[in-house]
N, C-alpha and C positions, 0 to 999 in steps of 0.2 A: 504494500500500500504506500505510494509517495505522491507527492504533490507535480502532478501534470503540469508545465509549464508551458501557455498560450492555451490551456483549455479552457472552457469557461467553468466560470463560477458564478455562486450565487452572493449578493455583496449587503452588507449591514455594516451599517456607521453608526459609531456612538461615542462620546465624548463623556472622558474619566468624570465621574461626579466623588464630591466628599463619601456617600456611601461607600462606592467603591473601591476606597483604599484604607490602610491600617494607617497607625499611627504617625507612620514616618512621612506619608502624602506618598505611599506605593503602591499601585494598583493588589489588591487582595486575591490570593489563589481562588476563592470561591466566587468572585465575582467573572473569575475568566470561565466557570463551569456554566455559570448565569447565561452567560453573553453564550457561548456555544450552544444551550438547550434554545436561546431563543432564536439564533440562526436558521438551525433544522426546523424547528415551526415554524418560523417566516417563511421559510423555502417549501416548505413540502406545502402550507398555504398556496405559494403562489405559482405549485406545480398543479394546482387544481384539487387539492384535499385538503379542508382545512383539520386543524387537530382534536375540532370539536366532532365532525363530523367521527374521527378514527374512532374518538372514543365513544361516539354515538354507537356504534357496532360491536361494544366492546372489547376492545382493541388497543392495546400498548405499546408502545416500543421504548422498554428500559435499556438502559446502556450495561451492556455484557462487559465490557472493556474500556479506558482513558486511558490516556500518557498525552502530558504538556510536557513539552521542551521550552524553555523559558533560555532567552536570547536577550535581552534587552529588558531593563525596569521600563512599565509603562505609571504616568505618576498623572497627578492631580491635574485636570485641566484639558489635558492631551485629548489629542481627535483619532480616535480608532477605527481600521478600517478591518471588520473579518471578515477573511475572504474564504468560502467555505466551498469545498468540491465531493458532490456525492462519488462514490467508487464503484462499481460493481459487483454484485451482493458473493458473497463467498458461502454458498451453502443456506446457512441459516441466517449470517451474520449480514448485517446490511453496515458496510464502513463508510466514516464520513473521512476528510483531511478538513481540519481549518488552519488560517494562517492570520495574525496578529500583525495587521503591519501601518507602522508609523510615518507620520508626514518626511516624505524627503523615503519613499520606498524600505525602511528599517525594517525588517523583521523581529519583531518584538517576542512571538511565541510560536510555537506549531502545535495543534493539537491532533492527536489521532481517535474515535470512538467508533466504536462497533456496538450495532445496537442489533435486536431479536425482537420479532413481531410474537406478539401474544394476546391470547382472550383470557378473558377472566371467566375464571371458572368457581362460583361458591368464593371462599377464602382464599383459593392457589390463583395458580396462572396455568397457563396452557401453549405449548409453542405452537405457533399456528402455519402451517402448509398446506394446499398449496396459498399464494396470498389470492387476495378477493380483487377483481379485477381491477377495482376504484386504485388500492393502491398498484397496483402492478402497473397501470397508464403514469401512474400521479412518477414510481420511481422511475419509468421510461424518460419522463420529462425532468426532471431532475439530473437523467445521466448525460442527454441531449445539451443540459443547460439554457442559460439565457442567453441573451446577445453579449454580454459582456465577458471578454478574453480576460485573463486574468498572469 
């Protein structure tokens, strides 16, 4: 799984707030987990499934796996751009890449996540195959991308 360069991606901007840093005015590990789950919704949204609908069918996708690589402190004030790439599902696992990057091209962070489709079932969960058509268009559009090369 690596980051495609000139593929497209799907793009969220967002600008460091007080929340999201620790004491020192340093962007927070958990605020960068934040910014990624809200990436994959915005995108899978504007692949044509929103995440209300997934869960309308009851329907998950919790993260099987993370690893940030942190490259750069991102601090207080800063304008972030994640630049986020669906991959091609591996079996069960559906991988995303995202990429943290700073005014003037900086690479700030990289993230990798593999997530697993699921229904709830009672108390448990359920892994679910084959997927249901709505998503299997929504992640065709996702891997096709937007107009923007990245």
């Amino acid at each position: 799984m690596e980051w495609q360069k000139g593929h497209r991606c799907w793009l969220l901007r967002r600008r460091v707030l007080p929340q999201h840093t620790d004491h020192g005015g340093v962007m927070w590990h958990g605020a960068y987990l934040a910014w990624l789950e809200e990436a994959r919704v915005e995108a899978l949204a504007a692949a044509g499934l929103p995440y209300a609908a997934l869960s309308a069918l009851g329907l998950e996708l919790p993260v099987l796996a993370l690893r940030i690589d942190y490259h750069q402190a991102v601090g207080h004030g800063e304008l972030v751009e994640l630049h986020s790439q669906a991959q091609p599902r591996r079996g069960l696992r559906l991988p995303w890449i995202s990429r943290f990057i700073l005014s003037g091209e900086r690479l700030a962070a990289e993230a990798r996540v593999e997530l697993a489709l699921v229904r709830r079932q009672g108390a448990g969960l359920q892994l679910v195959r084959p997927y249901p058509p709505e998503l299997e268009q929504a992640l065709q559009r996702l891997l096709d991308g937007p107009d923007k090369a990245c």
